[in-house]
N, C-alpha and C positions, 0 to 999 in steps of 0.2 A: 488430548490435553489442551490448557489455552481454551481458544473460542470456540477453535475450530472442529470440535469433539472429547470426550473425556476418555483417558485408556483407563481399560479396567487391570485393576491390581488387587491382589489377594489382601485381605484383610491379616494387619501382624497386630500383634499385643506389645510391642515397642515404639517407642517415637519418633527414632531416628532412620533415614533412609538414605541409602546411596544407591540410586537407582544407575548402572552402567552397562554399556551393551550385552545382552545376554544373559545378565547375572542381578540377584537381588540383594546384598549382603544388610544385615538388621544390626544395629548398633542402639544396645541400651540408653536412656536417657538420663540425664541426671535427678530430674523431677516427672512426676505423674504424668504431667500437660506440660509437654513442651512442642516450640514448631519444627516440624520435621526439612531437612534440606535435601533436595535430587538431582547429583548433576547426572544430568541424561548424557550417557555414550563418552568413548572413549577417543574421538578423535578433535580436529578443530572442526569450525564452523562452516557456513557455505556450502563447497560444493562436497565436502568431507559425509562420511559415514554420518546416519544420525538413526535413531532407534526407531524402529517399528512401532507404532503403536497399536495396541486390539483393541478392538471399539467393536461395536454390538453389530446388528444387521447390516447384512452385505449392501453397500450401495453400489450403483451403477458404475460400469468401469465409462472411463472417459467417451471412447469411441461410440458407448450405448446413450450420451446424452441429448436428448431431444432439442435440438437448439429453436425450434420456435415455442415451446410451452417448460426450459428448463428450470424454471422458479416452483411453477405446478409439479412439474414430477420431482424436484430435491424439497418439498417444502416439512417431511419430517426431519430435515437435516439443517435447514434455515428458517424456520421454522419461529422459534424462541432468540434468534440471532437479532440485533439491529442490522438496519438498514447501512449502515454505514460500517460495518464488519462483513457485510455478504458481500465475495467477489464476483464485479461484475464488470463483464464487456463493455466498452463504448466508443461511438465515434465518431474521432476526431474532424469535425468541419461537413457531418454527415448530407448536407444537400448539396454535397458538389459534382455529382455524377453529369449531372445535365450541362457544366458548361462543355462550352466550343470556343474555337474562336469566331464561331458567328451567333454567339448566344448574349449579345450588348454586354453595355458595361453598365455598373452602379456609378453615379455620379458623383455621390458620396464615398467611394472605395476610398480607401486608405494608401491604392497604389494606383487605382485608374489612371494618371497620365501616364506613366508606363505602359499600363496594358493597353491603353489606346496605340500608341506607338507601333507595340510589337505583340499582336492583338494572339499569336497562334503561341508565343512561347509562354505570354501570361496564361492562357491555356492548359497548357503542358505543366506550369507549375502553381496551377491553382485545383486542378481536381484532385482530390485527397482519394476517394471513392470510388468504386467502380461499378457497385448495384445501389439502387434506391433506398430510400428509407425503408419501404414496406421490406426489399428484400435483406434490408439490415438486422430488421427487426427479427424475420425469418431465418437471419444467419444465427440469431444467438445476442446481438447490441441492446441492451436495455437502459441504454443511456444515451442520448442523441443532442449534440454541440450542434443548434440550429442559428444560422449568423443570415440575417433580413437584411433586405434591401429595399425601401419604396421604390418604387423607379414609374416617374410617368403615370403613378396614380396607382399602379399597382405593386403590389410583394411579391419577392422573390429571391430565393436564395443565391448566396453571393458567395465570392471570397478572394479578398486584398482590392480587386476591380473587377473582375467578369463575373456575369450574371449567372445564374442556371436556372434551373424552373421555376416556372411560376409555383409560388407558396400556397397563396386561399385562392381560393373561386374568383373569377373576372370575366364581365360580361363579353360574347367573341363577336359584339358587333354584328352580331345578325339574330337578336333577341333569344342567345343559346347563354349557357355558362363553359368557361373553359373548365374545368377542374384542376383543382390545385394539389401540391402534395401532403398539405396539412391534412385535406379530408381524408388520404389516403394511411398514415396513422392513425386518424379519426377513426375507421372504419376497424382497421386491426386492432386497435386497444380497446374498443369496445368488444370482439369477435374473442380476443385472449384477459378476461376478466380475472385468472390469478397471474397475473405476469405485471409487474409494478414498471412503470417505464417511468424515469427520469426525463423532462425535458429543461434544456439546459439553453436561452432565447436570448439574444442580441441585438441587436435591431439600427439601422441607419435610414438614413434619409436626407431629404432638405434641412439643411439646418433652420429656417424661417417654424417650421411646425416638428421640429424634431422628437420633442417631448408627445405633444398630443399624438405622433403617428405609433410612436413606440406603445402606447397606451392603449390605442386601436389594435396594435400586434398582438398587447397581451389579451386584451379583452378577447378579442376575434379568436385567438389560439383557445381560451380556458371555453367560450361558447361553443366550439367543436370538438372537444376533446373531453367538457367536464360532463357528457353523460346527462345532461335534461337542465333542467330551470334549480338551479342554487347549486349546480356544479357539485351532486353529490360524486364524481368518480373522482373530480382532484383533492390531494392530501388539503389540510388546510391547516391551522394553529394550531388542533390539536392534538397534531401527530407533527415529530420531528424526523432527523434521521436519523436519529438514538431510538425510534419505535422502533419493536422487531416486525418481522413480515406478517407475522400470525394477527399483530394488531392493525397493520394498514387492511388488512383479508376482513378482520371484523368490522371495521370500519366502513367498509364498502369501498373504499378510494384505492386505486391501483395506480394511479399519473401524477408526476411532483413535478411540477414547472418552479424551474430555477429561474428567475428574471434577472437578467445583468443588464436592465433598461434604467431600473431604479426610476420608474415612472408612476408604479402604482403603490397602492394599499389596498390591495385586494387577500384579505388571508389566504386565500389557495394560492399564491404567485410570491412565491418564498426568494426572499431576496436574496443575491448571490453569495452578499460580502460576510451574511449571515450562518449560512449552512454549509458553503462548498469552499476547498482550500486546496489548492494544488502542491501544497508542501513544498514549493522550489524545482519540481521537478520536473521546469522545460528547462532546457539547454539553446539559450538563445546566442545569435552571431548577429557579431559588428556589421551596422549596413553604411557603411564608410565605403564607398567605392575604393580606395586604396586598401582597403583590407581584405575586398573580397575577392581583389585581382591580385592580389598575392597568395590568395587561398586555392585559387583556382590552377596557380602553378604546381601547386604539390600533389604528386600521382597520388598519394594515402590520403587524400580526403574524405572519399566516402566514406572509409572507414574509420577513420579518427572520429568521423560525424555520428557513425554507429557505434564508436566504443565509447565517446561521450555521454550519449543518451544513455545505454545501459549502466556507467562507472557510476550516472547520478541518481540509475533506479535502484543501485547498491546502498547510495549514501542517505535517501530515502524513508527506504523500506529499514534502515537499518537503525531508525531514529524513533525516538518517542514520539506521538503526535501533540503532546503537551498542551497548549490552547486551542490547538484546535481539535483534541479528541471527539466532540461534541457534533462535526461536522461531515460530508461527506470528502471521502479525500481522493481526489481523482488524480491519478498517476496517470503525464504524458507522455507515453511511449512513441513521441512522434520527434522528425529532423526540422531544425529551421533551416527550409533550401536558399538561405540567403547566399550563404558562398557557391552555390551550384549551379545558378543565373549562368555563367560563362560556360561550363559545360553542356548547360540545355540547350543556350544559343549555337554551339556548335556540334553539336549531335541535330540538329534543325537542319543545321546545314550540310551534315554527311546523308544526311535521309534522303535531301532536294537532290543530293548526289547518286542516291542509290549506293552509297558507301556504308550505311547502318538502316537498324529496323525501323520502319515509319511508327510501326506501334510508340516502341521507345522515344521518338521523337514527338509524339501528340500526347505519351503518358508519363514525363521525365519524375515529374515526384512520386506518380505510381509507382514508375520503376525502382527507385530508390527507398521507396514506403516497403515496398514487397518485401527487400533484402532486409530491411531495418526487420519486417516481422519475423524473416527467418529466423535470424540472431535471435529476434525477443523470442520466440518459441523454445528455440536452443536454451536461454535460460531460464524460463519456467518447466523445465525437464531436467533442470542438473541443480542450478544453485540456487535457484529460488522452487525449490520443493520441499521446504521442510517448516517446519511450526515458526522461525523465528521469524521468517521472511512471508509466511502465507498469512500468518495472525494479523499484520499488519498492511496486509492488502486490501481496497475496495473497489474503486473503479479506473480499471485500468484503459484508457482510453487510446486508440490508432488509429490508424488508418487502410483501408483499405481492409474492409472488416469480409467481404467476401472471396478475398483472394481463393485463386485457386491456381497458381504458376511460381514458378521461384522455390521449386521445395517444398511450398507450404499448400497445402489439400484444402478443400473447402471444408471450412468448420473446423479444419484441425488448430489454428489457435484461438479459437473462441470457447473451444469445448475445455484447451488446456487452463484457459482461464478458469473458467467454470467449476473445473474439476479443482480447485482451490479451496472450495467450501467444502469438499469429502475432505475425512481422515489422514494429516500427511502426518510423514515420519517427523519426529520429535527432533529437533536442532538437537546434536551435540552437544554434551558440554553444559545445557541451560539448567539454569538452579531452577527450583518449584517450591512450594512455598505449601506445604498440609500441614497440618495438625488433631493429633489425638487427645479426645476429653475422656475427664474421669473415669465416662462411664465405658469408654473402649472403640467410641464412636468416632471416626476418621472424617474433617472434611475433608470439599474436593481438592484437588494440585493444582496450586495456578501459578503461573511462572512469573519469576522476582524480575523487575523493572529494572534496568539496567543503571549505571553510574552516568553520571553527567546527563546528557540528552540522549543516551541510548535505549532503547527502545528494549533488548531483556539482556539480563547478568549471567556469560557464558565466563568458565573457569576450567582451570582441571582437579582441584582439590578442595574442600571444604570442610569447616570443623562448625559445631552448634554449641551454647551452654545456655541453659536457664539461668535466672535472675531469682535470690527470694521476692523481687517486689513484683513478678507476673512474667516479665521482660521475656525475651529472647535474643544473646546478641552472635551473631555469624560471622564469618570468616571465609572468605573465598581466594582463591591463588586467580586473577582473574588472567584471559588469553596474553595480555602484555606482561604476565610471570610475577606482576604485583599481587600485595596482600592488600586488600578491601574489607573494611568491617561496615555491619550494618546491623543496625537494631530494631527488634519486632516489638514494641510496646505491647502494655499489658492490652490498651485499649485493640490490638490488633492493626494499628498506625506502623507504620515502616518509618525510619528515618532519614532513607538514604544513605548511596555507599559513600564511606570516605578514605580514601588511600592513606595507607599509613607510612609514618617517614622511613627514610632507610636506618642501614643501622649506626650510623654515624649520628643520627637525630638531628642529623641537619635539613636537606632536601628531601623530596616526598617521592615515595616509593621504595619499597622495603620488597626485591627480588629474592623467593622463595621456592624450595621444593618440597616444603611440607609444612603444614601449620597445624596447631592445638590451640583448645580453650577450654575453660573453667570457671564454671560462678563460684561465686566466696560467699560465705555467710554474711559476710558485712558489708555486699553490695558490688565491690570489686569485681572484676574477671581476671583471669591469670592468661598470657596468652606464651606459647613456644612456638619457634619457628625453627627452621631449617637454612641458610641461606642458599644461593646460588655458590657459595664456597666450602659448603659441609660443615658450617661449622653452627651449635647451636645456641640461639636469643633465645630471652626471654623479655618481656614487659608487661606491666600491670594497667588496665582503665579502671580509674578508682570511680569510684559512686557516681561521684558530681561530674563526670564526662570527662577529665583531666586522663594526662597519657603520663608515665613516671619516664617512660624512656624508654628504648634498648639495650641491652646489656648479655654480653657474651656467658657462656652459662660454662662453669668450671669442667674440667674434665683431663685424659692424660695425654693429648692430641699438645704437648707444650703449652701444657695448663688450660686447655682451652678445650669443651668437649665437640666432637664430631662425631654425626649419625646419618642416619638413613631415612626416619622414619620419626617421628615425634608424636608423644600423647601428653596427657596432663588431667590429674584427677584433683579436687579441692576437699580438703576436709575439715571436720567439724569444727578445729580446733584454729581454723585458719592458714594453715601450712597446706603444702601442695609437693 
């Protein structure tokens, strides 16, 4: 269902559906054509129960995905997908494997007088990475965060101050070239021709020619990477990240350089602010020396710093993309080690002691990157496995994309990524949105947009009625116990949910355990509710959008009636 695949359902001669786990039950419709509503499953959302869905040929189970050609071999299954709906790997600050602490510093760095100082801990807390680009590329990363440095006349990958290798080719002074690591992308991205790589380019230097070198970076990177004279291998204006992959494949282009130089106008060097949108999701720390030495007192850091990162890939992934639908949305799965400065420095100094691991001491945000991916594995295995949360994934980006220590296997979270674009189980709970025409003909289900800025409309009850003028208006008891109404225009426009008042008709939200509805002939809907107190409303939405109120509905409960269960049918004559 969603993007991520269509489950097949038997074909009914009714237009009502309540698809719930295990069971299909068919509810007549009031009219010929009307929209069908499915809340999928019967528990909450998350890490909760969610439906299975069956989808056609078997694809690959996770462990079987090819991480150096995995675009080529899932490409019947993303295939017709945009680019900016395919989940993909990527990594975070990816040319930092080469620093050291004797690998210089950028002069331009953003922290270099620090790293000058304390030249082995800036080290320790600047390599994100622990293989190459090529062997990133090899791990399953199709998206690579390249951050430049001129230095001295030459490029080379940085990060915050310290240097790592040299980027493009430079002469070695004895009439040789050195090579660089751009050519060595170079070389794989033309060697893996359906494998779409995202490059994502930043670039510093002297400030005196800042612009002009950034410009060189982009030039020099699209001349090596675009495939011959007019750079037919980089995407260009006429592909976004709204194409699907089957059209970059016809296209010839497989490489999208994202520029965060904002230096050129080159069509193949797609500007940052244009295509790519991180939706909020780093989790950055105060660099207040007072703040992060009070940070450093409290034993639960680390992991506050790892329940942060995940609470905000919750709040996230659990959001509409709204303006930036349109865009590449890369999710940062990575810590700011700003408050972990005091702990690196003195793990340096248990190591000089032979009191902890030297490793740990030269690789302190490795270390801390590792665990962070443990956790992120652990929740792309539980709560983030199912349609609500995977439909809304695309580039989830970390570090330390070759790990193979900490629990986590080489390739085992790049592949669980990957495995995002197979067939996941169906969220709980989420309404879908078909409809049957006259002629008996079903479209597809595609799950209803959620209230406010959420991203889809999970409930546990739901009522439909047709409109004489085309309409469709719904009813859903949504997870916070409220009734939400939304309306399907004839045009097939949605109008959005709107929560309805309680039953006092004073403040908003009207707490329910069962709701009905009913079109009127003369344009009305009738609606019955249930309360959280058993006892049974009713209220009218007359034509022109207007609510008449709430009102307790008679019965022998002391004149007041109570039930279990509510329906409501409208007839010819206007009464119900």
């Amino acid at each position: 269902m969603g993007t991520r695949g269509r489950a097949v359902r038997r074909r009914l001669t009714v237009t009502t559906l309540v698809l719930a786990a295990g069971a299909v039950t068919a509810v007549p419709a009031v009219a010929s054509t009307a929209t069908a509503r499915a809340a999928a499953g019967t528990a909450g959302t998350g890490a909760a129960p969610a439906v299975e869905a069956v989808f056609g040929p078997a694809a690959p189970a996770p462990a079987d995905i090819a991480l150096g050609s995995w675009m080529d071999q899932l490409r019947g299954t993303i295939g017709d997908r945009p680019m900016n709906q395919v989940v993909i790997p990527g990594s975070h600050d990816a040319g930092t494997a080469g620093i050291t602490k004797d690998s210089g510093m950028c002069d331009a760095g953003d922290t270099v007088g620090t790293a000058r100082t304390w030249p082995a801990l800036a080290a320790s807390m600047s390599r994100t990475q622990s293989g190459s680009l090529v062997q990133q590329l090899d791990g399953g990363s199709r998206y690579l965060d390249l951050r430049l440095c001129k230095q001295d006349g030459k490029w080379f990958s940085y990060h915050g101050g310290p240097l790592g290798r040299l980027f493009f080719d430079a002469p070695d002074g004895k009439g040789g070239v050195i090579p660089g690591q751009a050519r060595e992308i170079a070389d794989w991205i033309t060697a893996h021709p359906r494998e779409i790589v995202i490059l994502r380019v930043t670039a510093t230097g002297p400030a005196a020619t800042l612009q002009q070198d950034r410009r060189e970076a982009i030039t020099e990177l699209g001349d090596l990477v675009g495939g011959g004279a007019g750079h037919p291998a980089i995407a260009d204006d006429s592909l976004r990240p709204t194409s699907t992959y089957d059209q970059f494949m016809a296209a010839g282009r497989h490489v999208v350089i994202v520029d965060d130089t904002d230096s050129t106008a080159y069509p193949w060097a797609w500007h940052q602010p244009d295509v790519q949108d991180y939706r909020g999701s780093y989790v950055g720390a105060s660099t207040a020396w007072q703040d992060i030495l009070k940070a450093a007192l409290d034993p639960k850091l680390s992991q506050k710093t790892f329940d942060a990162v995940l609470q905000r890939g919750d709040e996230v992934l659990g959001r509409a993309p709204g303006t930036a639908a349109d865009k590449f949305f890369v999710q940062q799965g990575i810590i700011d080690p700003t408050d972990s400065i005091p702990d690196a420095a003195i793990t340096q100094i248990l190591a000089a002691l032979k009191l902890t691991s030297a490793w740990k001491a030269d690789n302190f945000l490795l270390s801390l990157e590792d665990e962070l991916n443990r956790q992120l594995l652990a929740k792309l295995r539980t709560s983030w496995n199912s349609t609500n949360v995977t439909d809304n994934m695309n580039i989830v980006m970390h570090d330390d994309v070759n790990q193979n220590r900490n629990g986590v296997g080489s390739g085992d979270l790049e592949r669980e990524i990957i495995s995002k674009n197979l067939p996941q189980p169906v969220t709980s709970h989420t309404f879908y949105d078909t409809a049957r025409a006259a002629d008996g003909t079903w479209t597809a289900p595609s799950p209803l947009a959620g209230a406010g800025d959420a991203f889809r409309f999970a409930g546990s009850r739901e009522a439909v009625a047709a409109l004489p003028d085309g309409s469709v208006q719904v009813l859903g008891i949504g997870l916070d116990g409220n009734v939400w109404h939304n309306v399907r225009g004839a045009d097939g426009g949605w109008q959005g949910w709107r929560a309805l008042t309680a039953a006092d008709n004073k403040k908003t939200g009207f707490a329910a355990k069962d709701v009905a509805i009913t079109g009127m002939p003369n344009g009305d809907s009738q609606i019955t509710a249930i309360g959280t107190d058993g006892y049974t409303y009713h209220n009218i939405r007359h034509a022109d959008g207007s609510w008449q109120g709430w009102a307790a509905m008679a019965g022998d409960d002391s004149g007041r009636g109570k039930a279990t269960r509510v329906a409501i049918a409208g007839m010819p004559n206007g009464s119900s």
